[in-house]
N, C-alpha and C positions, 0 to 999 in steps of 0.2 A: 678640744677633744677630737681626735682622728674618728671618724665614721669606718666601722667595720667594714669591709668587702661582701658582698653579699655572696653568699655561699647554697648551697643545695638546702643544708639545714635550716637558713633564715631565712629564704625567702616565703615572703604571705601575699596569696591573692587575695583580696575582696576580703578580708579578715578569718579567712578558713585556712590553716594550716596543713602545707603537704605531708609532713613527717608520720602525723597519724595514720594518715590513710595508706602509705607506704607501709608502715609497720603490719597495720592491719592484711595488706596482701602477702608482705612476708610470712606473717603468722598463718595464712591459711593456704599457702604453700606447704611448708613445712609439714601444717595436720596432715594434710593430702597423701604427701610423702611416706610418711608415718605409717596412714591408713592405709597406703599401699603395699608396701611392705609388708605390714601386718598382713594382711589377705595373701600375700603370693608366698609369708611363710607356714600360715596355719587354717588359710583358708576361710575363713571366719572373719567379719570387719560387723561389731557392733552401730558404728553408724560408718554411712559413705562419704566419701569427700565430699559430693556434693551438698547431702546435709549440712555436712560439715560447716562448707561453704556459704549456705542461704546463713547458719545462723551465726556467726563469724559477722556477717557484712550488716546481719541484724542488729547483734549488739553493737558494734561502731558505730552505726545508723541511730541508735537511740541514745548516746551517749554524745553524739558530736553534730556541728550542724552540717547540713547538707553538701555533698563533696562537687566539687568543681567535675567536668568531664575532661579536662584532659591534665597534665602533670605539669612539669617545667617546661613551657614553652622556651626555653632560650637554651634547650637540650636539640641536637640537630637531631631534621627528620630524615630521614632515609626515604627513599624514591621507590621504597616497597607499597602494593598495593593490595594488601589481605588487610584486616582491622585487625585491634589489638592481639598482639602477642601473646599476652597475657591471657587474653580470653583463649588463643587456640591452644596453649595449654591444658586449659580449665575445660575446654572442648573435650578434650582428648581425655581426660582424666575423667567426665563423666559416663564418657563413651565404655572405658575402660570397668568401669564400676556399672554399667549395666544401668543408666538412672535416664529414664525418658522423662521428657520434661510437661508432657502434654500436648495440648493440642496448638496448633501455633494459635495467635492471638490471645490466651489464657490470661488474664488480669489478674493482680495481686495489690493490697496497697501497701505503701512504703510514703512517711513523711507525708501524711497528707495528700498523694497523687498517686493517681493511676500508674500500676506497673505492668507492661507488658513483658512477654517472653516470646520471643520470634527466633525465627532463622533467618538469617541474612542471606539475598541472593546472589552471592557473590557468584554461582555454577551458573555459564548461561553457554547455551548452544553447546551443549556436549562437552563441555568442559568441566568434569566433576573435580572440584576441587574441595570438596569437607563443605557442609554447611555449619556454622556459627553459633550457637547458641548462646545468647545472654538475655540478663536482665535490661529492659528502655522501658523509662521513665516518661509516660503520654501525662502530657500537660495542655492544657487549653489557656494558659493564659501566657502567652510569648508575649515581650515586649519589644521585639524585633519584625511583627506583622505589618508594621508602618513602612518598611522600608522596599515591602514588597514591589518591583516594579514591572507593569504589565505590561508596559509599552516594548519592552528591550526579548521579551519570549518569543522566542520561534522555536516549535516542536517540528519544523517540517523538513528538516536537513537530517543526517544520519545521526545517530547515537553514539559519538566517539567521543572520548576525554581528549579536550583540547593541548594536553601536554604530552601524555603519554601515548595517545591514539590506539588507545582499547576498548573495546565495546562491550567491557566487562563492568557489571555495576556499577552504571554511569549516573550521575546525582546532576543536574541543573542548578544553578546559582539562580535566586529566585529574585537578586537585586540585580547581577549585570546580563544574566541570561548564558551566562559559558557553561561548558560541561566540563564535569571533572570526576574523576574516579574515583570510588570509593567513602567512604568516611571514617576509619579508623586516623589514629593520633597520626600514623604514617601515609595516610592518601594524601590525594591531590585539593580534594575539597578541604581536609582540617588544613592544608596549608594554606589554602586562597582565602578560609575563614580566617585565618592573625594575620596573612597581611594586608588582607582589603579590607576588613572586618565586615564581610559580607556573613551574613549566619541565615538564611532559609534556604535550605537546599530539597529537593525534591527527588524521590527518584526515577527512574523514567520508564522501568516496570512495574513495580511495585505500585504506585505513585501514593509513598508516604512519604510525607515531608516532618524534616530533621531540622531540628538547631544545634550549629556547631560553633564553638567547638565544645558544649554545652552536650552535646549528645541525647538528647530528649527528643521523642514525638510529637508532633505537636498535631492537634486535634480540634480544628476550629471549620464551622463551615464555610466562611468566607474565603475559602483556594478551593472551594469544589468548580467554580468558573475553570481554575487551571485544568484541575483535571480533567475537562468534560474538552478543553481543548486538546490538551497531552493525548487526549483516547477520549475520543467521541464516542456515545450511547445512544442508541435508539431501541426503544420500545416497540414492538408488532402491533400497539395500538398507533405509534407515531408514523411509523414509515406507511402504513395502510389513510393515514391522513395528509400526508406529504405532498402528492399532487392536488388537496385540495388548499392548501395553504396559500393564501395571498399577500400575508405578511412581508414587512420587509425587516431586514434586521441590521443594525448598526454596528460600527468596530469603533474600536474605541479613540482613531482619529476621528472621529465624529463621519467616516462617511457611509454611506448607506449599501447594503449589497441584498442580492435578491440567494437565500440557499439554493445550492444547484446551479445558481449562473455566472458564478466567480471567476473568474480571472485563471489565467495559470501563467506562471514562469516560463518564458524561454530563455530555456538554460545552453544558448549556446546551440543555435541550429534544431532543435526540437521542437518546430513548432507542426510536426508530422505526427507527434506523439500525442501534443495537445490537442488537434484536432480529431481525432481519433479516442482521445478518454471522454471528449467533450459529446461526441456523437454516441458513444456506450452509454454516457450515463442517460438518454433519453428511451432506452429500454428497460422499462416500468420492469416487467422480473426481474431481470437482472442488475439492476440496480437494486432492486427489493432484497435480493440473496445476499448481495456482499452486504448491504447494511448493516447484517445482523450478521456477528460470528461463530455465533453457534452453529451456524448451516455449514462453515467450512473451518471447525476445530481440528479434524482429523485428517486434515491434509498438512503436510509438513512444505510444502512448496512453497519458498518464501515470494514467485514473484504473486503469490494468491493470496498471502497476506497483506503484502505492499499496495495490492488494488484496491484489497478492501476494505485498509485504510484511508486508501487516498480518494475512495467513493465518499466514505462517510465523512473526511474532511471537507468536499464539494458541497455537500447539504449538509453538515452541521448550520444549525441558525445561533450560535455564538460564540461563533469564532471573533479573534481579537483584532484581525485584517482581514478586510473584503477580496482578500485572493490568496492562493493555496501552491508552496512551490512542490512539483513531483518530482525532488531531487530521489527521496528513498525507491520509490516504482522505477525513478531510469535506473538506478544503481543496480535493483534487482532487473530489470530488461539486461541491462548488458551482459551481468554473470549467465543469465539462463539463456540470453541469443550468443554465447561466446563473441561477444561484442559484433555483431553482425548489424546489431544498432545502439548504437553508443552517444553520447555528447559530445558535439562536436562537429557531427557529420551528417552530413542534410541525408534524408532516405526519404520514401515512398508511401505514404500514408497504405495505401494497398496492401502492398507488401504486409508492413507494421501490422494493420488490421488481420490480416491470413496468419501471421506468424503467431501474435496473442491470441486469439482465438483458437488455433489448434491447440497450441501448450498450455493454455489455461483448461481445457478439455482432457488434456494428455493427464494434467493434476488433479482435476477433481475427481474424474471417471473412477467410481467402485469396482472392484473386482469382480463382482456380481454383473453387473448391468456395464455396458457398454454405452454408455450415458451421461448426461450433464444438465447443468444448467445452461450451458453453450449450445449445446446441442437441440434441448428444446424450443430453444428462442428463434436460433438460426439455420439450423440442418431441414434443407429440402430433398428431395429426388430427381433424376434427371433419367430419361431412354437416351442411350447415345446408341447411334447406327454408324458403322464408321466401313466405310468401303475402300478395298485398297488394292491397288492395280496388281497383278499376278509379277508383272515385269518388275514391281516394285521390293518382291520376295527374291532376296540373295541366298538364302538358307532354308533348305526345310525347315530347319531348327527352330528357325524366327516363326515359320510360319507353326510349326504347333506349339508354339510359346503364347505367340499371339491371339490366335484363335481364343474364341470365348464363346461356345455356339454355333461360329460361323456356318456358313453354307457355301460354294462355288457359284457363281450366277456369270459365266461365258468366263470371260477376262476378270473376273474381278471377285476379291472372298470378301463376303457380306458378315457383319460381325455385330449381332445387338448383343450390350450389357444396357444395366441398372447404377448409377452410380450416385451418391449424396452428393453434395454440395451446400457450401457455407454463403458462398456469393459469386453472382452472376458477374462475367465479365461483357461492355456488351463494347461493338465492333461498329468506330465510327466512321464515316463518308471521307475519302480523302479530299484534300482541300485542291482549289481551284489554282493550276500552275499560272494563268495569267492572268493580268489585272484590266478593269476597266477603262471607260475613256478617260479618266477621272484620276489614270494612274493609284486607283486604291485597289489592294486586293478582297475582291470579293471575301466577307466571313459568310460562309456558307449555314444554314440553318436545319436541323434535322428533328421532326417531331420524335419523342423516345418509343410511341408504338411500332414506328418503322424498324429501328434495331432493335427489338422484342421481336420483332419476327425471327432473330434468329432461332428462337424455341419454340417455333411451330412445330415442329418435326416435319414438315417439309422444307424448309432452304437449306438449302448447303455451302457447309464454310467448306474453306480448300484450306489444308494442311500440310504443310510439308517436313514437318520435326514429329517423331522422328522417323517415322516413313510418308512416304508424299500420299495422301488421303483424301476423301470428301467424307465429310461428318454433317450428321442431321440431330439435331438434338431436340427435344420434349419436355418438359415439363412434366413429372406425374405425381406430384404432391409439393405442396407450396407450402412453406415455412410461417410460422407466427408472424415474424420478421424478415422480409428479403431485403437482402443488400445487393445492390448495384455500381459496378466500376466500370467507365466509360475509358478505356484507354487509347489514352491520349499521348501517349510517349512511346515512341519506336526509337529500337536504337540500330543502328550501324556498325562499322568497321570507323567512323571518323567524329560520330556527335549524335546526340542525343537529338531528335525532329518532335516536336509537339504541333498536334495536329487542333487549330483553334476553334472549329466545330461547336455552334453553340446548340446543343439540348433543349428543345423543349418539350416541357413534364408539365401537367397537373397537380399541384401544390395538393391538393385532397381528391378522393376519389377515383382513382387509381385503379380502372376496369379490367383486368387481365383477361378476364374471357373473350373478352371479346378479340383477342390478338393472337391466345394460347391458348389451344383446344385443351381443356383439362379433363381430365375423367371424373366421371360420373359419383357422386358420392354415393353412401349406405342410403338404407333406407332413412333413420334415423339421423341423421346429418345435413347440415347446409354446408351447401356450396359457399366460402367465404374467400371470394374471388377481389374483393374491394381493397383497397388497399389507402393508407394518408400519410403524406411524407414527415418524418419529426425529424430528421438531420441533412444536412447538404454541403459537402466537401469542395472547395470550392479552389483551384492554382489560379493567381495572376501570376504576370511575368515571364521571362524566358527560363526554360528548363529546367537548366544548370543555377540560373539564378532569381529564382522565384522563390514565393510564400503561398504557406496555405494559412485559410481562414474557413469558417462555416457558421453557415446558419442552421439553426435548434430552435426550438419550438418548447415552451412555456406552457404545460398543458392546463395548468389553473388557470389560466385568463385565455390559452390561445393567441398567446402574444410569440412573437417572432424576435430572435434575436441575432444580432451578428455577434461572430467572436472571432478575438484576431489578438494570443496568447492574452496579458493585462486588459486587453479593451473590450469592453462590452455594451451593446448601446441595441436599442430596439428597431425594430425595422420593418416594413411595409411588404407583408406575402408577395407582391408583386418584382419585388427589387432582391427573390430571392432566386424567381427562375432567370435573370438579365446577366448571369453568369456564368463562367465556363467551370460547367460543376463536372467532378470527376467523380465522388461516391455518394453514392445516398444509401438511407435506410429508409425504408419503409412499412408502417405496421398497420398489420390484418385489423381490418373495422370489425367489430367482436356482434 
């Protein structure tokens, strides 16, 4: 006896038969149709399509066993990426008939199992494309949670369907770890569910996770671990606990990481970036702000998203690897620096730091208030007096452009302002042209209260950009936080010269008055002139071809640590001043 050909009509999955359920969607077409017409010729439609529709799907539902989620899989899928057709029809036909469905999340039961009714976020970043409405079927008992594998997850790279590269309702493969777009019969995920037969997908706003090509919710707490890494949480009762945590926490190669002192990726010449996120996160507010996102919902600036994720990635304590790559933060650094720092391309930690710090300011600043979280932490005040020789003035023009106050005093217009500032630059000794008996050249040594003198408001620096000048500068209110850049890099008309100058500083207590005449506070006020170092930027090598690394400060134990991108290893206060440190931060003893 010849075996029939299998045909659309015979074929049977799992012993449920497609032909019903086809008929069934044809028939509640058709009513839809019907009831359409009806309304647009007499205006009147005793029930809606949609009615129509829930009690259509009801009675097949009661009559037949439970329908598979997708159709003839040996029907080709098309490279479209919106979910069922079918459903945007049924979208639009409800829409049409005026029938709101409720609130999203709303439950119904069907078969014994939870039914939700959602919008699918297929709109994302301005891109309104119709939201979805349908019936998903939440189910807590998957038999495909065994397969979940946690080893192969990285949420730290961008959000793009590894086929299509769209960043439009992207789902995670919960078994190999790939992204893929969408989950309708036509996406990228129902295809990689029949051919890999991977089935838990995740998705990566939202983070519900799906069984395809089953099409059901599934609803189990055992993947809240995922989601607490996908988008890490912290409570105001935890991050107010954070510094006193001594714990250590594991990843799931079994090795051990401390929250907060993780590792970062060098992605390619970025290790300017990492020492610089690494040295941010040891300012307690601000780290405290970005932790929690409700402090900055209503900025739309993605690189102020990107940080403050990539904070709350640093100090999550259960994350699945003991280090964190800041692929999403450089991707937004380059869009917002129009690639002025990019991957790829070694730059200036300084720099980096002045640049983030302003445009993260430029972002959060209300309309109200000329203000930040940046600002409170880091913005001091400065008197500059800047005298400038008369012979120095080519144009009246210049000279009452310039002018600020000024005064004439013989030869020379005397000009005091007031100006803020984020971080001190401070101006170090040049190095020694020849060398000893010994054929070594002398490293020459400079305690840091010496070049603090330059903010006494009596020494004066000589300036020659952009008029040739003698400036006096002051101190007249000192920041939470001051930062310090000792520059060390001149450049030329032929190369780059770093001046090897080593620094030394006071690891804690950090006297400024005694260097910097400060003014006098309120009555009501202390003087809080003291200052202890919690970060230290540090170049080996030449120039052009050097690294940075820094030491950071553990404030739960008071432990010292070096970081140098993956490495991280504890280290002795003493072996932090024995270096050619180029920035530090240091914060006000309270």
């Amino acid at each position: 006896m010849q075996t029939p050909s299998p045909t659309r009509n015979s074929l049977r999955f799992t012993g449920h038969e497609l032909p019903q359920r086809e008929t069934q969607v044809k028939f509640g077409k058709e009513e839809l149709k019907k009831m359409t017409e009806k309304r647009e010729n007499d205006g009147s439609v005793k029930e809606d399509g949609y009615s129509k529709r829930l009690r259509v799907v009801a009675e097949g539902s009661s009559t037949s066993p439970t329908r598979l989620g997708f159709e003839n899989p040996l029907l080709p899928l098309a490279n479209t990426y919106s979910d069922d057709e079918e459903d945007e029809e049924y979208d639009g036909r409800r829409k049409q008939h005026g029938v709101r469905g409720g609130n999203n999340g709303s439950r119904m039961e069907r078969n014994g199992h939870n039914v939700e009714e959602e919008e699918d976020d297929d709109d994302d970043e301005g891109h309104d494309q119709g939201k979805q409405c349908r019936l998903i079927e939440v189910r807590r008992d998957c038999p495909y949670l065994d397969t979940v594998n946690r080893q192969v997850l990285d949420f730290d790279f961008e959000k793009f369907c590894s086929v299509s590269l769209s960043n439009l309702n992207v789902y995670a493969c919960l078994v190999c770890g790939k992204y893929y777009q969408g989950r309708g019969q036509k996406s990228h995920a129902y295809t990689h569910s029949l051919e890999a037969g991977h089935h838990i997908y995740i998705n990566l706003r939202t983070e519900k996770v799906y069984c395809l090509p089953d099409g059901y919710e599934i609803s189990d707490t055992s993947l809240d671990d995922i989601r607490h890494v996908l988008n890490p949480r912290f409570t105001k009762e935890q991050v107010e606990q954070i510094d006193k945590n001594k714990m250590w926490s594991r990843a799931l190669d079994g090795s051990d990481y401390l929250p907060g002192m993780v590792g970062l990726n060098n992605i390619k010449e970025t290790d300017f970036v990492n020492v610089t996120i690494q040295s941010l996160m040891r300012v307690t507010p601000l780290r405290n702000f970005f932790l929690i996102p409700e402090n900055y919902q209503h900025c739309k600036s993605p690189l102020v998203h990107r940080f403050g994720e990539l904070t709350r990635k640093i100090w999550h304590a259960r994350n699945f690897k003991g280090q964190v790559s800041p692929h999403e933060f450089l991707q937004a650094v380059m869009k917002a620096s129009k690639k002025r720092f990019r991957i790829g391309a070694q730059s200036n930690p300084v720099e980096f730091m002045s640049w983030l710090l302003n445009t993260l300011h430029t972002d959060l600043r209300s309309a109200k208030k000329n203000t930040s979280i940046i600002y409170e932490c880091f913005q001091g005040q400065l008197e500059v007096v800047k005298e400038i020789p008369k012979n120095a003035m080519t144009e009246k023009k210049e000279i009452g452009d310039d002018q600020n106050g000024g005064s004439e005093h013989g030869n020379t217009i005397k000009e005091t302002s007031k100006m803020p500032f984020l971080m001190l630059g401070l101006d170090l000794p040049p190095p020694p042209l020849f060398k000893d008996v010994m054929e070594k050249n002398i490293i020459p040594q400079v305690p840091l209260f010496n070049i603090l003198k330059k903010f006494d408001g009596e020494t004066v620096t000589e300036v020659v950009r952009p008029l040739v000048a003698r400036m006096r500068y002051r101190v007249t209110r000192l920041p939470q936080y001051i930062i310090l850049h000792m520059r060390r890099f001149t450049k030329n008309n032929f190369f780059v010269e770093k001046n090897p100058t080593l620094v030394n500083f006071p690891v804690k207590n950090l006297e400024l008055k005694d260097y910097i005449p400060l003014p006098t506070p309120k009555e009501n006020e202390r003087l809080r002139s003291k200052y202890d170092l919690i970060a230290n930027i540090v170049h080996d090598g030449k120039p052009e071809e050097g690294f940075y690394r820094v030491f950071v400060q553990r404030k739960s134990e008071e432990l010292w640590y070096e970081m140098q991108d993956l490495h991280v290893s504890e280290t002795l206060p003493q072996m932090v001043a024995l270096s050619e440190t180029y920035m530090q931060i240091y914060e006000q003893q309270q």
